[in-house]
VOBA-1610 file (N, C-alpha, C; in pm, whole numbers, padded with zeros to 5 digits, always signed):
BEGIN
Unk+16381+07324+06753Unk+16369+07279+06615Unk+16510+07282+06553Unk+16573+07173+06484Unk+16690+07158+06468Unk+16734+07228+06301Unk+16833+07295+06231Unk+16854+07346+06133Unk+16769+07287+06004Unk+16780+07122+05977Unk+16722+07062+05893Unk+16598+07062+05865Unk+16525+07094+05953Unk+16374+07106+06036Unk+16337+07251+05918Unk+16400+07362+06012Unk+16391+07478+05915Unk+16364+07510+05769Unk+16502+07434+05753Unk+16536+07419+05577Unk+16377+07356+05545Unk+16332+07219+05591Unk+16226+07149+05504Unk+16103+07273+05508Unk+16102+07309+05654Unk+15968+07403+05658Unk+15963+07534+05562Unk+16099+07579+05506Unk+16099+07697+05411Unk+16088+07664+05297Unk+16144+07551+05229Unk+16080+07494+05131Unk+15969+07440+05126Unk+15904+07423+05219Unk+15781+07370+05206Unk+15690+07503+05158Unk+15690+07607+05227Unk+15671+07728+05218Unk+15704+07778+05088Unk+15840+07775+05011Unk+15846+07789+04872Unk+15752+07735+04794Unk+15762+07626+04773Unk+15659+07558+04711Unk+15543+07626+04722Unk+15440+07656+04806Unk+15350+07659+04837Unk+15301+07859+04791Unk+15429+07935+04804Unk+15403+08030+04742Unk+15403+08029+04573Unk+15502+07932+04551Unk+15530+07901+04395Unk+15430+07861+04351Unk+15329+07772+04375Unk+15179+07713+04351Unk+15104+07842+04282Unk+15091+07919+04435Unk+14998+08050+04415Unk+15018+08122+04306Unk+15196+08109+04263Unk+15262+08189+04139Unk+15192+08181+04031Unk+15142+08037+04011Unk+15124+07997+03882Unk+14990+08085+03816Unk+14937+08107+03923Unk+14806+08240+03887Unk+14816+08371+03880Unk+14882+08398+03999Unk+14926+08567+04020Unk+15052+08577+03962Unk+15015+08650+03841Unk+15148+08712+03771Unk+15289+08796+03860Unk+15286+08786+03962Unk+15398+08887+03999Unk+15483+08799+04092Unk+15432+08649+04136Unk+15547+08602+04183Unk+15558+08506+04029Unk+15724+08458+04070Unk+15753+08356+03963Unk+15719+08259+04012Unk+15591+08130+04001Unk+15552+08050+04039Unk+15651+07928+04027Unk+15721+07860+03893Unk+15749+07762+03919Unk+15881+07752+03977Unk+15970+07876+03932Unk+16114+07898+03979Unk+16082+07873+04111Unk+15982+07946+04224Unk+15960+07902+04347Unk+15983+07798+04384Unk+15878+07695+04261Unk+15870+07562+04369Unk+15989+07491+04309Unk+16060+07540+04228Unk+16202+07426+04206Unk+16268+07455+04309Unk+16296+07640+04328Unk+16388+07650+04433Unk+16370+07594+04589Unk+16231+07569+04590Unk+16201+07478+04722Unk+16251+07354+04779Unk+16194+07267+04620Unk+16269+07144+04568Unk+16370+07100+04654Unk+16462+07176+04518Unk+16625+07222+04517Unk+16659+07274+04682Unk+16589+07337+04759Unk+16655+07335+04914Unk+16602+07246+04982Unk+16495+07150+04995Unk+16456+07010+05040Unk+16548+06933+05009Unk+16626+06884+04901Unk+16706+06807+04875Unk+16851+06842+04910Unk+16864+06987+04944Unk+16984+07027+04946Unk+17007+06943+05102Unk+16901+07044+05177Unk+16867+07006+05316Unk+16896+06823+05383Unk+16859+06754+05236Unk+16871+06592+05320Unk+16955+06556+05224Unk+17083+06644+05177Unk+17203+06586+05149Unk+17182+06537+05027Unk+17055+06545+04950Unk+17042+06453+04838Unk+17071+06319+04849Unk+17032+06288+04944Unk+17030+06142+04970Unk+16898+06077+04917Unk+16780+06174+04887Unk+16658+06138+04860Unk+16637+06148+04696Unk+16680+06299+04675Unk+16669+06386+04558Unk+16775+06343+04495Unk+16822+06289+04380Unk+16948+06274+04309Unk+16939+06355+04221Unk+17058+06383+04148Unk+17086+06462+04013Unk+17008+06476+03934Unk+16977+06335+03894Unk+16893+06324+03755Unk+16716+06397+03792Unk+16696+06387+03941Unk+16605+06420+03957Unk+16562+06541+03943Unk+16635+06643+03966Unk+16703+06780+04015Unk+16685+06856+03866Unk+16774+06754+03753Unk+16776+06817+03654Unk+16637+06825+03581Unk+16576+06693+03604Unk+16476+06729+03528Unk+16390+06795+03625Unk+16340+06860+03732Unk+16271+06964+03740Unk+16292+07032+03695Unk+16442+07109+03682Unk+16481+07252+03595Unk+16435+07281+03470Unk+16463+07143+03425Unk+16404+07112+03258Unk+16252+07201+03292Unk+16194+07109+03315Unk+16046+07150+03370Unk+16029+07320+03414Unk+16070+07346+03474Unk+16066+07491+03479Unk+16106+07553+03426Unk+16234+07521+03321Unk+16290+07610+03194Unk+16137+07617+03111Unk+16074+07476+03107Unk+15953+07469+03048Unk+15858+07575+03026Unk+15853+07543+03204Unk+15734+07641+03247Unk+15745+07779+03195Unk+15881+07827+03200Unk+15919+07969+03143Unk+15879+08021+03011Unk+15914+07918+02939Unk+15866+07915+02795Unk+15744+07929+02767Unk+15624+07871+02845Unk+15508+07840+02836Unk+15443+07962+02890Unk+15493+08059+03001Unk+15444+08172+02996Unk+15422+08275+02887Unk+15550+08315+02842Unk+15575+08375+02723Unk+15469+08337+02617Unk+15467+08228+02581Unk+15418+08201+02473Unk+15300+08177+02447Unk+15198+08141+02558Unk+15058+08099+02563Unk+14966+08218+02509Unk+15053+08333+02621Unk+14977+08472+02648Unk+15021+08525+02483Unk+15133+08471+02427Unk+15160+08552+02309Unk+15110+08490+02214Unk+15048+08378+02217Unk+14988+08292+02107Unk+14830+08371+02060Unk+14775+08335+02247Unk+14666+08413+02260Unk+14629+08588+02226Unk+14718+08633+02236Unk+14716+08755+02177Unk+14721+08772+01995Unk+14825+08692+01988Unk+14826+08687+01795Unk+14748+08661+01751Unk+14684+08521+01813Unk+14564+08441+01717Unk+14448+08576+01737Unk+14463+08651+01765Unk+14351+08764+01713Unk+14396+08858+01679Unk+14512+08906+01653Unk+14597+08990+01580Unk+14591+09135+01668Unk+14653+09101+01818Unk+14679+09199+01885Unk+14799+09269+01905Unk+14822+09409+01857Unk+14943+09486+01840Unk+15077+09478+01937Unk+15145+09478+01974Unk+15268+09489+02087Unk+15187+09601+02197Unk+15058+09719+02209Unk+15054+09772+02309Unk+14951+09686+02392Unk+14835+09615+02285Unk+14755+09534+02391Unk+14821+09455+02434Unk+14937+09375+02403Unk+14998+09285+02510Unk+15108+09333+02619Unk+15184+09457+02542Unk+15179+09537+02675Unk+15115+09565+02799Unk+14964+09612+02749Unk+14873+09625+02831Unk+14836+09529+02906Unk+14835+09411+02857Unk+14774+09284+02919Unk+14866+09284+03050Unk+14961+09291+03049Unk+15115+09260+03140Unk+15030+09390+03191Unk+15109+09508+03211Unk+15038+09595+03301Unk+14893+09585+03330Unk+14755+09557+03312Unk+14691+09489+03339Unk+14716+09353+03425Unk+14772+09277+03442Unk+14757+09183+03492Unk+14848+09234+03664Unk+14972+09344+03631Unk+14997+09353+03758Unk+14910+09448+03810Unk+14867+09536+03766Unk+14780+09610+03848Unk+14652+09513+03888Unk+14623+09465+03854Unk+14498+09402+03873Unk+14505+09276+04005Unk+14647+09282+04056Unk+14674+09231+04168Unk+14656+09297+04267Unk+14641+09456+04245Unk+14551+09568+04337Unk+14361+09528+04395Unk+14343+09481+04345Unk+14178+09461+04320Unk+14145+09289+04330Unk+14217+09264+04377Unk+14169+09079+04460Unk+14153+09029+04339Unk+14113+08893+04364Unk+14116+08818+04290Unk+14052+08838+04127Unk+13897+08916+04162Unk+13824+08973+04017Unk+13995+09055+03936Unk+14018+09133+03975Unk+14143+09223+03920Unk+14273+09113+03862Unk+14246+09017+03940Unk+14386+08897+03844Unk+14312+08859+03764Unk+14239+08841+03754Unk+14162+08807+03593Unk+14108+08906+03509Unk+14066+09032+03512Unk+13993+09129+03441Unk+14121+09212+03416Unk+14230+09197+03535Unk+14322+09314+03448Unk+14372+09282+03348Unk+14473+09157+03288Unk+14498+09135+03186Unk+14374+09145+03069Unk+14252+09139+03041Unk+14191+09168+02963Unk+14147+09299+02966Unk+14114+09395+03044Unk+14154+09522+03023Unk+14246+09623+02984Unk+14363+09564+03050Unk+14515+09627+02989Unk+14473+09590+02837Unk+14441+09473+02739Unk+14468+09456+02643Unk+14394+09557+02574Unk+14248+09546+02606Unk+14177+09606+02530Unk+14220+09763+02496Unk+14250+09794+02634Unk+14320+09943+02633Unk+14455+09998+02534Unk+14513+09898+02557Unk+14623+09903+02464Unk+14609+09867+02352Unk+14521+09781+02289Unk+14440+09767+02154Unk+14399+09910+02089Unk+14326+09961+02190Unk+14255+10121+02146Unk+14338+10232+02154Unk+14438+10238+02218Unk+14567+10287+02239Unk+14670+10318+02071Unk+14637+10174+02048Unk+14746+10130+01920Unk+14659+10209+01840Unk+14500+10176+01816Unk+14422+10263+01677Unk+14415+10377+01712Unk+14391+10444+01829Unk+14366+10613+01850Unk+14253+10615+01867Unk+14192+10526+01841Unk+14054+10625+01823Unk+13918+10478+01913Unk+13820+10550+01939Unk+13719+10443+02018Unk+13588+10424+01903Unk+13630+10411+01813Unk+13457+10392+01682Unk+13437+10270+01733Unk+13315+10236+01719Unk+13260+10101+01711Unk+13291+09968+01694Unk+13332+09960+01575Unk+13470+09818+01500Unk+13556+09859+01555Unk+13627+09954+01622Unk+13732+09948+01696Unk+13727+09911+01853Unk+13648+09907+01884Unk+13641+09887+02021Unk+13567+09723+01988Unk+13493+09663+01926Unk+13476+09533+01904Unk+13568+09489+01874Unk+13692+09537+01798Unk+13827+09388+01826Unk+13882+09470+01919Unk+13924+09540+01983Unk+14024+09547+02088Unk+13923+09446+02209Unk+13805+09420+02202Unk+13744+09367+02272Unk+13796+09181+02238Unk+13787+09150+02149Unk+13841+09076+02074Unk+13970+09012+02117Unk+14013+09093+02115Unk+14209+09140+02150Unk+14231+09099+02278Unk+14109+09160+02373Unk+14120+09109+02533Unk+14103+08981+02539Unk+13986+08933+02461Unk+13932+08785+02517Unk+14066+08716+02468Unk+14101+08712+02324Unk+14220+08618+02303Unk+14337+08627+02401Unk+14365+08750+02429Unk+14510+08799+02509Unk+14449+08700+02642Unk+14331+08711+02704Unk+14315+08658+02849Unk+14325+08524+02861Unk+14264+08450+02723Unk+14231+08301+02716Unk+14381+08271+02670Unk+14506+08305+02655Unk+14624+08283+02655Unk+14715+08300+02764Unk+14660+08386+02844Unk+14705+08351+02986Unk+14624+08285+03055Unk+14453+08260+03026Unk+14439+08141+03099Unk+14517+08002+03036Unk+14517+07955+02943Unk+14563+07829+02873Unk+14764+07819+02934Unk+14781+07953+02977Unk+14921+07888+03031Unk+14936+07890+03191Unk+14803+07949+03233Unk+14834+07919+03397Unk+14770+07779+03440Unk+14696+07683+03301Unk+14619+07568+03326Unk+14800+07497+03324Unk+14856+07519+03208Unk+14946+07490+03149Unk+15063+07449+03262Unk+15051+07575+03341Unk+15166+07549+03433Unk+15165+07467+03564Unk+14994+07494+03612Unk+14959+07432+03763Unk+14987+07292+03682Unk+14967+07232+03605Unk+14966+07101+03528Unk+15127+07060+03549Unk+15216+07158+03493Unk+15368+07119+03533Unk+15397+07142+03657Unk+15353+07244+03752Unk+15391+07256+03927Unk+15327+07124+03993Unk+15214+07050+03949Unk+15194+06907+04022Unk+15217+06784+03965Unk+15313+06762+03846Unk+15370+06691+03812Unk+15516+06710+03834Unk+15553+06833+03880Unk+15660+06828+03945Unk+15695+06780+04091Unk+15572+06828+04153Unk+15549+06756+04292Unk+15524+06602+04285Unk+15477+06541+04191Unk+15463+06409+04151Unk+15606+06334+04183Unk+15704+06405+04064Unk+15843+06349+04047Unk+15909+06372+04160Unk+15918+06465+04234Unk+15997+06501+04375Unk+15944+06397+04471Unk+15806+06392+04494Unk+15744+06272+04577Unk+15781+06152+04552Unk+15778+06111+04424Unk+15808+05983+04359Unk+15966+05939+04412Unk+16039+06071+04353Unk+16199+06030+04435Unk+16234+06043+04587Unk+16137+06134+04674Unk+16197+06120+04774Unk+16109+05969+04846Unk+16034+05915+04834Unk+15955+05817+04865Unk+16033+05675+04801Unk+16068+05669+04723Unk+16135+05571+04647Unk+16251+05523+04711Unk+16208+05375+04718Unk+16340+05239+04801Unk+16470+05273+04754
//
């Protein structure tokens, strides 16, 4: 198998872990699949991949960056969750990569809630109904940015296909 061979098969492989990223919080999903990209094209000299192409993936994944941050933090505000439930959500969400797939989804809404009840002290009734609250918004903001992102990781594969396929 000749060097070039390699290069495509490890980026192919980037990509393909970068995909998975876009769900499981602990790899960086789209940085993956640019940096895949970005060594596919490196690999065929950019004879396929040009500049302009290149740049705007980055664009796109500067994107994507943004869109993490902010989905999960939208989703957390729009129910008026403190800095520990979204703390929590984040620790929640990596631990919950312990516990398969149920745990990538239930931890971020557990961390929140926890850290919701955390922030008041105390577990009364109305308090544990919005930190409950607190979870669902905090979770449906990291779901709305991992829809968010698989949406930019295959329109990025779109544009890379489009240029390396292109007369």
């Amino acid at each position: 198998m000749d060097t070039q061979s390699i290069y495509y098969a490890i980026a192919l492989l980037m990509v393909l872990v970068g995909i998975a990223g876009t769900v499981l919080p602990a790899l960086p999903g789209l940085p993956l699949v640019f940096g895949g990209m970005l060594l596919a094209a490196w690999a065929g000299n950019f004879e396929q991949i040009g500049v302009w192409t290149i740049l705007l993936l980055a664009v796109l994944t500067l994107l994507s960056i943004g869109i993490d941050f902010l989905a999960s933090a939208a989703g957390a505000k729009r129910v008026g969750a403190s800095r520990l439930a979204v703390l929590g959500a984040l620790v929640g969400a990596v631990v919950g990569l312990f516990f398969g797939l149920v745990g990538v989804f239930a931890g971020p809404f557990v961390g929140a809630v926890l850290g919701e009840l955390a922030d008041r002290r105390s577990i009364g009734g109305e308090d544990l109904g919005k930190a409950t609250k607190v979870g669902i918004g905090t979770w449906f903001g990291i779901f709305v940015g991992i829809v968010l992102k698989l949406t930019l990781a295959f329109a990025m594969i779109g544009i890379f296909a489009l240029a390396w396929w292109h007369d």
